[in-house]
GULO-49106 format. One record per residue: x, y, z of N, C-alpha, C in turn; residue in three letters. Coordinates in steps of 0.02 Angstrom, whole numbers, plus 32768, in hexadecimal, padded with zeros to 4 digits. Layout:
ATOM | X | Y | Z | X | Y | Z | X | Y | Z | ALA;
...
//
This chain:
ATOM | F597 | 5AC4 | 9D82 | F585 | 5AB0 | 9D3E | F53D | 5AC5 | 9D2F | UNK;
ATOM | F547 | 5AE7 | 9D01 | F4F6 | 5B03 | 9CDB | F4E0 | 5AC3 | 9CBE | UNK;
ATOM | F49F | 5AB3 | 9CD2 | F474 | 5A78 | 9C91 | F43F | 5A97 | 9C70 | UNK;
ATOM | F448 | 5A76 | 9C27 | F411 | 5A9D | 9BFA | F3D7 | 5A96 | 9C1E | UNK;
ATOM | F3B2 | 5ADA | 9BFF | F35B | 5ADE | 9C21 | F328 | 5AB2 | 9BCE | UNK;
ATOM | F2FD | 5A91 | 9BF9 | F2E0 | 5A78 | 9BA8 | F28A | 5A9B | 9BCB | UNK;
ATOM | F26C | 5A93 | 9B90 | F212 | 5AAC | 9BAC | F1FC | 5A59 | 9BAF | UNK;
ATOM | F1CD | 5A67 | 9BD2 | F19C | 5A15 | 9BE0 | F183 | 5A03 | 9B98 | UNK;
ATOM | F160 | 59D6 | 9B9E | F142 | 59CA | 9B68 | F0F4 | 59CE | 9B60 | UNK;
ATOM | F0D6 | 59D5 | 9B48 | F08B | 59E1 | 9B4F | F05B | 59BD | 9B57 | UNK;
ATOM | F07C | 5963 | 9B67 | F06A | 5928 | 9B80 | F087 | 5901 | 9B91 | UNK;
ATOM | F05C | 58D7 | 9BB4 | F08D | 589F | 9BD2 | F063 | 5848 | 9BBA | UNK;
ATOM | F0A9 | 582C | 9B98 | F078 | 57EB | 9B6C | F06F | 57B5 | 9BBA | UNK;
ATOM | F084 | 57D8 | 9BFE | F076 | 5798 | 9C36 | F088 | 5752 | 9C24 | UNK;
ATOM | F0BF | 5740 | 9C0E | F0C8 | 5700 | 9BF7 | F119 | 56EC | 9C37 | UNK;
ATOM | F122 | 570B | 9C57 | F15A | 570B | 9C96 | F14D | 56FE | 9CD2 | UNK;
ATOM | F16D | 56DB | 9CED | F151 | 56BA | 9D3B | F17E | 56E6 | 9D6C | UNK;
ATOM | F167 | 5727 | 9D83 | F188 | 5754 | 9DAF | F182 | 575E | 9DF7 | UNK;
ATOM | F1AD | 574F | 9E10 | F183 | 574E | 9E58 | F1B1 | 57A9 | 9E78 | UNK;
ATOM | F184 | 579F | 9ECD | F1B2 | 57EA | 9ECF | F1E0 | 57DD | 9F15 | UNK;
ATOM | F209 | 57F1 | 9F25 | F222 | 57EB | 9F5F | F21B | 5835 | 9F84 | UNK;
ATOM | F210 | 582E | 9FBB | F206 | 5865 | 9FEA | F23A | 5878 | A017 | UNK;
ATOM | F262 | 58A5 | A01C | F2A3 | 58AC | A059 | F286 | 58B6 | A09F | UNK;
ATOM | F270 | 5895 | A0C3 | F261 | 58C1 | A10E | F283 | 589D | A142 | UNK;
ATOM | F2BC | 58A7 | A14A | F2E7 | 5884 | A182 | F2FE | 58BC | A19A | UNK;
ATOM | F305 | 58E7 | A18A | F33F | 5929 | A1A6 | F336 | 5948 | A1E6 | UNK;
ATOM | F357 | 595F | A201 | F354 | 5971 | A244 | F33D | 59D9 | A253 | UNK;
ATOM | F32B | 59E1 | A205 | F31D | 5A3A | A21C | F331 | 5A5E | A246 | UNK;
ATOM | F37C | 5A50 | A247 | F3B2 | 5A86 | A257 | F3AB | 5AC3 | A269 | UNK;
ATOM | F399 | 5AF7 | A224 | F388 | 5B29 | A224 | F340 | 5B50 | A231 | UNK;
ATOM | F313 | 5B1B | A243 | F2CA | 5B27 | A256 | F2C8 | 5B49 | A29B | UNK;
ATOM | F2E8 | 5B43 | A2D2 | F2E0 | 5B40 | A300 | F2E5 | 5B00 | A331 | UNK;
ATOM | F2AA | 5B0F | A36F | F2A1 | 5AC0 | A3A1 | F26C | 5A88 | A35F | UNK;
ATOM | F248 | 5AC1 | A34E | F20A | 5A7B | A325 | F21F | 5A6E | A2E8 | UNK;
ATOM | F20C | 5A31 | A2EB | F220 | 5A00 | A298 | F1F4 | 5A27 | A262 | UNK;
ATOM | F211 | 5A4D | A227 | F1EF | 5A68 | A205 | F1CA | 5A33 | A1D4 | UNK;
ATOM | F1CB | 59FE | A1CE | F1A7 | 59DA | A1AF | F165 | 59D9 | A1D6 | UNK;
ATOM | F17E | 59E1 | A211 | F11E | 59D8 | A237 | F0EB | 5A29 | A234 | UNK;
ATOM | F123 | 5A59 | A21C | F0F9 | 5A8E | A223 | F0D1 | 5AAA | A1EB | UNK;
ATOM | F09A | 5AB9 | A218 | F063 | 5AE8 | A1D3 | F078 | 5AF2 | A193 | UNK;
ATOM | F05D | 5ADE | A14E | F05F | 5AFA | A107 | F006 | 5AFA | A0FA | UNK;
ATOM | EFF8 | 5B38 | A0DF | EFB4 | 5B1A | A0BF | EF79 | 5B08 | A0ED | UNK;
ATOM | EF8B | 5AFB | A12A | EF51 | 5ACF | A159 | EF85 | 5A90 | A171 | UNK;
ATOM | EFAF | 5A77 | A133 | EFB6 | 5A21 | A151 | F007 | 5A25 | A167 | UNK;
ATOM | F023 | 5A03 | A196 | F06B | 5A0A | A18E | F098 | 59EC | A14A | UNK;
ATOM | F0D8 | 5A20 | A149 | F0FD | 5A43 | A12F | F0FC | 59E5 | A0E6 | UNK;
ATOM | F110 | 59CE | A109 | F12B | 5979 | A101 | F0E0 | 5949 | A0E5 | UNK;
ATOM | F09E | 5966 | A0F1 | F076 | 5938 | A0D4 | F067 | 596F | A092 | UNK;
ATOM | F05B | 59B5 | A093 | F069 | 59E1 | A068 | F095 | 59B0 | A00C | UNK;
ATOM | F0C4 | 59AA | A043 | F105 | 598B | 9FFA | F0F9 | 5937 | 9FE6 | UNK;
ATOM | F0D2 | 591D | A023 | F0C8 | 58E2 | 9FFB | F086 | 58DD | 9FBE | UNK;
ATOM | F056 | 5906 | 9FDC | F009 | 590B | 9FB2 | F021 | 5925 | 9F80 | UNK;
ATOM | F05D | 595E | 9F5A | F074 | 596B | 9F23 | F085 | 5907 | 9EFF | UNK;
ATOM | F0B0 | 58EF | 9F11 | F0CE | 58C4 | 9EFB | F086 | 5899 | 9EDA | UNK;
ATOM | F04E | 589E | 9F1B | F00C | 5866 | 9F0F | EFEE | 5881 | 9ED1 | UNK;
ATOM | EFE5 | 58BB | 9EE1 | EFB1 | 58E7 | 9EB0 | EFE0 | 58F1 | 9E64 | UNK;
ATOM | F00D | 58E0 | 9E6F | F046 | 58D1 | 9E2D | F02E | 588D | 9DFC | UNK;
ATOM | F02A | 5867 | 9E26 | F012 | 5826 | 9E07 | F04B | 57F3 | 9E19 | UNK;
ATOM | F07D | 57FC | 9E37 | F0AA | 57D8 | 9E40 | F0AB | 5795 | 9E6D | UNK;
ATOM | F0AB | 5769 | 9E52 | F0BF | 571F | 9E79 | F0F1 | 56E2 | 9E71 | UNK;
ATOM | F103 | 56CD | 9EAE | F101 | 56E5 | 9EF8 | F119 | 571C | 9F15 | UNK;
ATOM | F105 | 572D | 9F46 | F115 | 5770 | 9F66 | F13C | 5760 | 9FA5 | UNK;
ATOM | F198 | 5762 | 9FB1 | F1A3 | 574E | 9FC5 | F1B6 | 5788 | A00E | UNK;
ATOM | F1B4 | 579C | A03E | F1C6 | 57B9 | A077 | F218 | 57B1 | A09F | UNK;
ATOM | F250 | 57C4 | A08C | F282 | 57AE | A0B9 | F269 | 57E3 | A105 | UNK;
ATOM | F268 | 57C0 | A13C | F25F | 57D6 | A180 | F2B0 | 57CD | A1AF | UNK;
ATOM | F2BC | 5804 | A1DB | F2F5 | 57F7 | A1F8 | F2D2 | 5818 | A24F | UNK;
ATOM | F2DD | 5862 | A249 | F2DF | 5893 | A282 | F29C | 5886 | A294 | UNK;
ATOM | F273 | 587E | A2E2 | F237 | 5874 | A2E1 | F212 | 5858 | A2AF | UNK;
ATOM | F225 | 5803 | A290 | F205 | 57EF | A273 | F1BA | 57EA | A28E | UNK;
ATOM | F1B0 | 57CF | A2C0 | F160 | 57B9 | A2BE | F148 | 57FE | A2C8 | UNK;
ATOM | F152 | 5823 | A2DB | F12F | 587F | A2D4 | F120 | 587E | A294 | UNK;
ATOM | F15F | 587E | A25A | F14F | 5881 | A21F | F12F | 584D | A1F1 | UNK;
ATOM | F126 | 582A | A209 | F0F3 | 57EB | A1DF | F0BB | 57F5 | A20F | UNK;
ATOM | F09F | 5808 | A246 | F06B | 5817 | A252 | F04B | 5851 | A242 | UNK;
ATOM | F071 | 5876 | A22E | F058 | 58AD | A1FB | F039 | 58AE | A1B2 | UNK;
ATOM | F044 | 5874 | A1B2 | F047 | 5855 | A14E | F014 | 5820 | A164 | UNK;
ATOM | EFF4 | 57FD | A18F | EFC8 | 57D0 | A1A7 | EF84 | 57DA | A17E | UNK;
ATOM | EF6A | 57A3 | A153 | EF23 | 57B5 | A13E | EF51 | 57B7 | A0C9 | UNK;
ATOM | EF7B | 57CD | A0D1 | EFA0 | 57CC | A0A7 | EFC7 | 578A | A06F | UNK;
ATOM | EFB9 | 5771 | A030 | EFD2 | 574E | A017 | F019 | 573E | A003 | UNK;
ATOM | F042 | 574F | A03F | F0A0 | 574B | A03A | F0A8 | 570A | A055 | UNK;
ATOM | F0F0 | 56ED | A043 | F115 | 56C1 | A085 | F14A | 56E6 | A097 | UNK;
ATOM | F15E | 56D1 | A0B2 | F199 | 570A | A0E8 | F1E3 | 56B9 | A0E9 | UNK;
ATOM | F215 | 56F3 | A0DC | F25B | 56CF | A0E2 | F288 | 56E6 | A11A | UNK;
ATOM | F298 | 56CE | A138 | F2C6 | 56EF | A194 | F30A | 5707 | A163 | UNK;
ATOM | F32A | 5735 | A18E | F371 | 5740 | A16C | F378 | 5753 | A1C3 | UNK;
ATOM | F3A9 | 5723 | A1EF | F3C6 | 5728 | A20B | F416 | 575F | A22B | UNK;
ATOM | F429 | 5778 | A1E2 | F456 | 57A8 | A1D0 | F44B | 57DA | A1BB | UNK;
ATOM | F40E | 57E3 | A1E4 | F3F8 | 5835 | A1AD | F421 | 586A | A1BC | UNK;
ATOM | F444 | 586C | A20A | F478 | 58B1 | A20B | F4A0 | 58AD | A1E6 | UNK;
ATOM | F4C4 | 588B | A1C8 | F509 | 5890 | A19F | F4DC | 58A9 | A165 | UNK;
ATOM | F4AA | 58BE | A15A | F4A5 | 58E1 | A120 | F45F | 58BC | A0E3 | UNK;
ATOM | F450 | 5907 | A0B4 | F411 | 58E0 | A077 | F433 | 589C | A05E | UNK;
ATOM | F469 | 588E | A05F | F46F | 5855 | A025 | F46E | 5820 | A04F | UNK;
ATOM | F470 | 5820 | A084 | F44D | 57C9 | A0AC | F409 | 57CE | A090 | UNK;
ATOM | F3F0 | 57F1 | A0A5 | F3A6 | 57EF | A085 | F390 | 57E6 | A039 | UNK;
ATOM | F3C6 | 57F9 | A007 | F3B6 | 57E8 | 9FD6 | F3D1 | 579A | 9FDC | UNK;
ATOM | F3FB | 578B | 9FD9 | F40B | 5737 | 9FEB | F3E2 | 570E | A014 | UNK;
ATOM | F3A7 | 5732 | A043 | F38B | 56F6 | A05E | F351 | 5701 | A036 | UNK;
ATOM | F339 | 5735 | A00C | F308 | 5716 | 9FD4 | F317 | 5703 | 9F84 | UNK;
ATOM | F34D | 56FF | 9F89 | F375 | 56D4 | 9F42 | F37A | 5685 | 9F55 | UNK;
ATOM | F381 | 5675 | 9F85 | F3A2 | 5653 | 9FAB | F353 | 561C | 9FA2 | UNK;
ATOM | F31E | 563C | 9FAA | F2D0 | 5617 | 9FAC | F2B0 | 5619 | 9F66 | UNK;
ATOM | F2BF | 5642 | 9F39 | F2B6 | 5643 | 9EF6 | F2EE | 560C | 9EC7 | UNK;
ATOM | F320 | 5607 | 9EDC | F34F | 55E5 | 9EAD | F343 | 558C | 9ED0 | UNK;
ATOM | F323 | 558E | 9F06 | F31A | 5543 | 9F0A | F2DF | 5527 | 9EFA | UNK;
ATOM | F2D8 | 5534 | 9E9A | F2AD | 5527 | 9E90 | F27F | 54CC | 9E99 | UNK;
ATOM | F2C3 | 54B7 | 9E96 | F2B6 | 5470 | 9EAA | F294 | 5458 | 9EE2 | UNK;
ATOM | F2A7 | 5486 | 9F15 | F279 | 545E | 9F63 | F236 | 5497 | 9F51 | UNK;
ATOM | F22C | 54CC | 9F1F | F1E0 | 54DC | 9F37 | F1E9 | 54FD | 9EFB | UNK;
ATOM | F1A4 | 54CA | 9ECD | F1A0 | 54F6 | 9E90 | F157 | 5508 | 9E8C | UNK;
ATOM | F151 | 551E | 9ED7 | F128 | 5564 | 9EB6 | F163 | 55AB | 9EBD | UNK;
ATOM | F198 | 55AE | 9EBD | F1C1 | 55F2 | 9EBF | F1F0 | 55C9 | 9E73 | UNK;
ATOM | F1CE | 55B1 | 9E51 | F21A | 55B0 | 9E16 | F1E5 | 55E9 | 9DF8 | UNK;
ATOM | F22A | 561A | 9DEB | F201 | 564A | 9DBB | F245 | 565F | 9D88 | UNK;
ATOM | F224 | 568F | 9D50 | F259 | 56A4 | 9D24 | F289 | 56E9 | 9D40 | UNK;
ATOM | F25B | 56F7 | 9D56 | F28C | 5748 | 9D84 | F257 | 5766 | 9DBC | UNK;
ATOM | F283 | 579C | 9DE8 | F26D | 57AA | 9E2B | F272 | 57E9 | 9E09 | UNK;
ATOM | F23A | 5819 | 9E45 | F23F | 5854 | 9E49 | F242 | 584E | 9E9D | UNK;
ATOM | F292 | 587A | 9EAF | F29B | 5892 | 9ED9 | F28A | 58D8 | 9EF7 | UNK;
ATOM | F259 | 58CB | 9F2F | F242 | 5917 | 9F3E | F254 | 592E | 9F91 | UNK;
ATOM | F256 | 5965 | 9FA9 | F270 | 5983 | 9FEF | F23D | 5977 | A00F | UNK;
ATOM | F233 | 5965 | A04F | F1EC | 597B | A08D | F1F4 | 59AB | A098 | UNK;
ATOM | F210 | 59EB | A086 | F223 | 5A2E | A0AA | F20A | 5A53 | A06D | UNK;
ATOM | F1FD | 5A44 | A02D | F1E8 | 5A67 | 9FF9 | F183 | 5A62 | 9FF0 | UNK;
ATOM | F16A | 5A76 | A00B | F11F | 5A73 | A00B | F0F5 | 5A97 | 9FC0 | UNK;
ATOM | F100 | 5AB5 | 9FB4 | F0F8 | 5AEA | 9F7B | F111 | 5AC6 | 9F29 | UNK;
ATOM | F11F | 5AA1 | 9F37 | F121 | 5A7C | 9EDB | F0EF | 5A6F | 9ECB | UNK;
ATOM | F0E8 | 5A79 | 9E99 | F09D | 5A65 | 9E67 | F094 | 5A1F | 9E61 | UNK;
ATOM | F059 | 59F8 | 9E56 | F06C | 59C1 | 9E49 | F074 | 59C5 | 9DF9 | UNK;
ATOM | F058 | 59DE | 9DD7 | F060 | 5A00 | 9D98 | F0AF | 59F8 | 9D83 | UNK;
ATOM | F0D9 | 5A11 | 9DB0 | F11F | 5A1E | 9DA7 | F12E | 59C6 | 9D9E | UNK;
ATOM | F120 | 59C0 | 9DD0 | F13E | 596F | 9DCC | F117 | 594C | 9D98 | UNK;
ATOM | F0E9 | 594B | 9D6B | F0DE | 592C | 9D28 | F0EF | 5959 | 9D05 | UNK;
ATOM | F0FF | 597C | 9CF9 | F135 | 598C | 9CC6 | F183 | 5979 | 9CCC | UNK;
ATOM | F190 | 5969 | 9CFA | F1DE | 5946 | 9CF4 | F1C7 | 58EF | 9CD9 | UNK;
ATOM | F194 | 58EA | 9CF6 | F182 | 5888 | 9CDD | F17F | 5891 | 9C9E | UNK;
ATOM | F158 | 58D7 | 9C8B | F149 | 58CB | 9C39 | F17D | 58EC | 9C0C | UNK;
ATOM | F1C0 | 590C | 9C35 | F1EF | 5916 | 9BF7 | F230 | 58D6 | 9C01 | UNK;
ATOM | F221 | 58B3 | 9C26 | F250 | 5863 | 9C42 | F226 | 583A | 9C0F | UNK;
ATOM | F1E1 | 583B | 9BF0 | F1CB | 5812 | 9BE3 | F1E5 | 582C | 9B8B | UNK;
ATOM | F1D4 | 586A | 9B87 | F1F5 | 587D | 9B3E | F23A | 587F | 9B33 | UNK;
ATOM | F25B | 5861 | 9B5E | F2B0 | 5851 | 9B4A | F2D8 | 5878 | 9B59 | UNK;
ATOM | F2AC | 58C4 | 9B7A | F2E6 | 58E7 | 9B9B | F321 | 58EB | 9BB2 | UNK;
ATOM | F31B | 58A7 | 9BE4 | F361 | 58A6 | 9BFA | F35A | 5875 | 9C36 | UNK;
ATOM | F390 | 585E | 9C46 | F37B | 5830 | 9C7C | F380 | 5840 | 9CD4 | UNK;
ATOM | F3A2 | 5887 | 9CC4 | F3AB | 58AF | 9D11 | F38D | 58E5 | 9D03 | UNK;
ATOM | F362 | 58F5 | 9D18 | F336 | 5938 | 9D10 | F31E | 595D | 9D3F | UNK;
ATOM | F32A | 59A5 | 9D41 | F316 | 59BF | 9D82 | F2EB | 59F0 | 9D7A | UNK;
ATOM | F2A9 | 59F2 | 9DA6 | F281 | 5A38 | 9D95 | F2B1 | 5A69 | 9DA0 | UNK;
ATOM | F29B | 5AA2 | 9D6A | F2A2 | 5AE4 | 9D79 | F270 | 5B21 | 9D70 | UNK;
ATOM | F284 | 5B57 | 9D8B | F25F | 5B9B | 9D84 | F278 | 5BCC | 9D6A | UNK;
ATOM | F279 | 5BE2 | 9D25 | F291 | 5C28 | 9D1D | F2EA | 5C0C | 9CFC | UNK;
ATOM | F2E2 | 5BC6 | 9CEC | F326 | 5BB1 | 9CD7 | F354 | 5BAB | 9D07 | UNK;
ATOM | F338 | 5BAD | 9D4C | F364 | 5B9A | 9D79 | F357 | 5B4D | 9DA0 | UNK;
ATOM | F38E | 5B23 | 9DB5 | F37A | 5AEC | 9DC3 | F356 | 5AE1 | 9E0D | UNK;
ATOM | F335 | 5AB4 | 9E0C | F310 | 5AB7 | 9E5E | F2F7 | 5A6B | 9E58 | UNK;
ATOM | F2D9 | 5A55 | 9E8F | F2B9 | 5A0E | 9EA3 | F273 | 5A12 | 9E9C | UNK;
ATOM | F256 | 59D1 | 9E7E | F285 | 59A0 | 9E8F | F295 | 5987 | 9E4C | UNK;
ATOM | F2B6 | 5945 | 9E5A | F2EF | 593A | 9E27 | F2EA | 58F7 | 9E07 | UNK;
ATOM | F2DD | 58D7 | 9DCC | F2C0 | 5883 | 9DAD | F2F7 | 5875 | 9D98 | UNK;
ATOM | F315 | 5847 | 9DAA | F33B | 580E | 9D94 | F32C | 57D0 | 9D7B | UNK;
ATOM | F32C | 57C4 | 9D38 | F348 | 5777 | 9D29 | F356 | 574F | 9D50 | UNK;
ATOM | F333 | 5708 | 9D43 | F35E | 56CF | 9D82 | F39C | 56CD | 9D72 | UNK;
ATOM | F3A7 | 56C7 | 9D29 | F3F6 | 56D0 | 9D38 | F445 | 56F3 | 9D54 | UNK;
ATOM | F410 | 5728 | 9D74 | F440 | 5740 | 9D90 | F424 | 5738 | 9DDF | UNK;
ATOM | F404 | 5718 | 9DFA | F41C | 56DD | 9E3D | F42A | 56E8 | 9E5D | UNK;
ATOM | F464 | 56B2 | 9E28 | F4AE | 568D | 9E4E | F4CD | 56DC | 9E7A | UNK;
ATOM | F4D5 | 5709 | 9E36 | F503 | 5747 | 9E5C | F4EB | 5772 | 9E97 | UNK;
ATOM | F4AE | 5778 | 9EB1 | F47A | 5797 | 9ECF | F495 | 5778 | 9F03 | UNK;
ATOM | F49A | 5735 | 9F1D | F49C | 56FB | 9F45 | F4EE | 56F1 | 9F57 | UNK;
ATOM | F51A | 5730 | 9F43 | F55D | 573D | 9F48 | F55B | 5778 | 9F6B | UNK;
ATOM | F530 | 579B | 9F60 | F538 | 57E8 | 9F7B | F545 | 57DF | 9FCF | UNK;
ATOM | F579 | 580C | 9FD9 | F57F | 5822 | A02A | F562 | 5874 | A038 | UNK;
ATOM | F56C | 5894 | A080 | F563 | 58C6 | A08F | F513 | 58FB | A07B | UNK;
ATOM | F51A | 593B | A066 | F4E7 | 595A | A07E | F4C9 | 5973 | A040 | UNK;
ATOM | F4DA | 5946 | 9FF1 | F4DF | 5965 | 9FC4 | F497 | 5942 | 9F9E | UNK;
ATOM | F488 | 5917 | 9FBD | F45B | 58E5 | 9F7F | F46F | 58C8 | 9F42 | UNK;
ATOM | F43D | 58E1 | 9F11 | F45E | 58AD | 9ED4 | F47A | 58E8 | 9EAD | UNK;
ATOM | F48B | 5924 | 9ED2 | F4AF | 5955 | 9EA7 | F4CC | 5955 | 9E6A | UNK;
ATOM | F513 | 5945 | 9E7E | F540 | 5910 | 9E5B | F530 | 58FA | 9E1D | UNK;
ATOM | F50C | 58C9 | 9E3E | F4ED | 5887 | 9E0A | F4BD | 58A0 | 9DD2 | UNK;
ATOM | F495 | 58EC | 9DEA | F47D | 590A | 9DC0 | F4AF | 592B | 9D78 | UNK;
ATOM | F4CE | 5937 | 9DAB | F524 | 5964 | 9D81 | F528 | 5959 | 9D4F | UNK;
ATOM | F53B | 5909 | 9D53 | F574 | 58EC | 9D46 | F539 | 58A4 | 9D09 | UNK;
ATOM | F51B | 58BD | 9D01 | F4E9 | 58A6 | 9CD9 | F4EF | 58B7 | 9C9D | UNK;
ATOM | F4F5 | 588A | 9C74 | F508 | 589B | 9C18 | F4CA | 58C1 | 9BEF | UNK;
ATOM | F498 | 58B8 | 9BF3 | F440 | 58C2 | 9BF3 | F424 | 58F7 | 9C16 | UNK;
ATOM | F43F | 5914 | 9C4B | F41A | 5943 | 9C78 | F409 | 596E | 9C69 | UNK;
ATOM | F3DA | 598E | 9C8E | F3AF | 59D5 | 9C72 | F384 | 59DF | 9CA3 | UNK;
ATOM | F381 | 5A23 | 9CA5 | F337 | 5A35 | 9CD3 | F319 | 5A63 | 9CA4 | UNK;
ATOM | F2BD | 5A46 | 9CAB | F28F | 5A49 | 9C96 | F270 | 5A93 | 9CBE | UNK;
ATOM | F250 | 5A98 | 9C97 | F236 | 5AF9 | 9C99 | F1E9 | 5AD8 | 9CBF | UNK;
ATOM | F1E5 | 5AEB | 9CEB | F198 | 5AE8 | 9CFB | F171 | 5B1D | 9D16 | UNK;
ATOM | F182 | 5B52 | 9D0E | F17C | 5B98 | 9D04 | F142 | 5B98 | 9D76 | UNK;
ATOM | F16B | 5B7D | 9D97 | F160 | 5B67 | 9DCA | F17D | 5B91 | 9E02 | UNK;
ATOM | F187 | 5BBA | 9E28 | F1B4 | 5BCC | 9E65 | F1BB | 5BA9 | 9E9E | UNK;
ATOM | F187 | 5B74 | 9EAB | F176 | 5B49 | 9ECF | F1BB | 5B1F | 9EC3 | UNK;
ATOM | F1CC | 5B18 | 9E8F | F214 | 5AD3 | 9E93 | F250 | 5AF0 | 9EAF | UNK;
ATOM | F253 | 5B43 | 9EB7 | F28B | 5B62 | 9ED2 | F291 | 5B73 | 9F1B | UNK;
ATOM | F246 | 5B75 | 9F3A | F247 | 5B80 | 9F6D | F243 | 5B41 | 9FC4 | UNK;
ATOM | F26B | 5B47 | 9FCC | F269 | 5B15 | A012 | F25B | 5B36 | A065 | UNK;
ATOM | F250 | 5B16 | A088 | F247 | 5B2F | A0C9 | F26B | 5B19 | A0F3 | UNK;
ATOM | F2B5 | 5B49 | A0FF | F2D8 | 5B49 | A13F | F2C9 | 5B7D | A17D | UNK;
ATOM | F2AA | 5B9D | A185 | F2A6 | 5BD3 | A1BA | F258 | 5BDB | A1B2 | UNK;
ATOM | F23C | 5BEC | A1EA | F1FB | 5BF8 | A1E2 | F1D9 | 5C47 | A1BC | UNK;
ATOM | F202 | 5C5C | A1AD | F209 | 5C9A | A181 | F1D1 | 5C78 | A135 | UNK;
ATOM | F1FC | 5C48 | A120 | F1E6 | 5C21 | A0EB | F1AE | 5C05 | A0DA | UNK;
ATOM | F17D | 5C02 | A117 | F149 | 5BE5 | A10D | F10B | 5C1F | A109 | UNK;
ATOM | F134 | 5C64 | A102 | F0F6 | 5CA8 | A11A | F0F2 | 5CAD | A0C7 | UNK;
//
């Protein structure tokens, strides 16, 4: 399914309580022996790279799902303003991980410092997003864009991806290796936003990716 491309908007009125969620549970399959979240981007590894986008975004709370070498990967992020969520199930795939940070956002009741109006879901394997990119999806969510919105580059879709709380519940359904794909899909509102970015298309599976 093609979703319309819309352009950002040329501000953002900041009146939305956004927090970001971070994917780093995965087991880097295709990396080789080393966890590509721990390896070189820039100077810093791959995984604190993608959270300082989310910080330098403006986004709060900044939430961390951890699975594969969690304490490697939260000691990598150490010194850093995140909390970190365990996903126990991270091999069966991205969408445990999206469920164990839906899962800490939707209970807004036991901790309202995470009630927020929508998440931006972002990869630990994607280092290279702007934080730029990611306020422009806050600020076309905040202009009514749409309530599933995904950066793109060049009119093509890429991560990461803001959801509405109301779509949750369905996030917090997802199985297997897909994320909130789907849920993006299958979204009445959806669209990805032009952020004239290459950074939202590019991810790091092979160490090829990081040259």
């Amino acid at each position: 399914m093609t979703l319309p491309v819309v352009d950002p908007p040329a501000d953002s009125p900041g009146d939305a309580a956004v927090a970001g969620v971070l994917l780093a549970a995965g087991t880097s399959s295709r990396f080789g022996d080393e966890n590509k979240l721990l390896a070189n981007a820039n100077g810093d590894p791959v995984v604190r790279e993608s959270a300082q986008t989310l910080l330098d975004a403006g986004l709060d709370p900044i939430l961390v799902v951890v699975g594969y070498e969690a304490d490697r990967v939260q000691n990598a992020l150490e010194g850093l303003d995140v909390e970190f969520a365990s996903n126990p199930d991270y091999e069966s795939g991205q969408a445990s991980s999206v469920r164990a940070g839906v899962r800490v956002l939707a209970d807004q009741e036991r901790d309202a410092d995470f009630a927020v109006d929508a998440a931006v879901f972002a990869l630990g394997d994607m280092p290279f997003v702007a934080p730029e990119s990611v306020q422009l999806l806050v600020a076309a969510y905040e202009h009514g864009a749409g309530t599933a919105l995904a950066a793109g580059y060049a009119g093509e879709r890429g991560n990461p991806v803001l959801f509405d709380a109301q779509h949750f519940p369905a996030l917090a359904g997802r199985e297997g290796d897909v994320g909130g794909k789907q849920v993006l899909l299958s979204a009445d509102d959806a669209a990805v936003v032009e952020t004239g970015d290459p950074g939202v298309r590019r991810d790091v599976d092979r160490r090829e990716d990081l040259a």
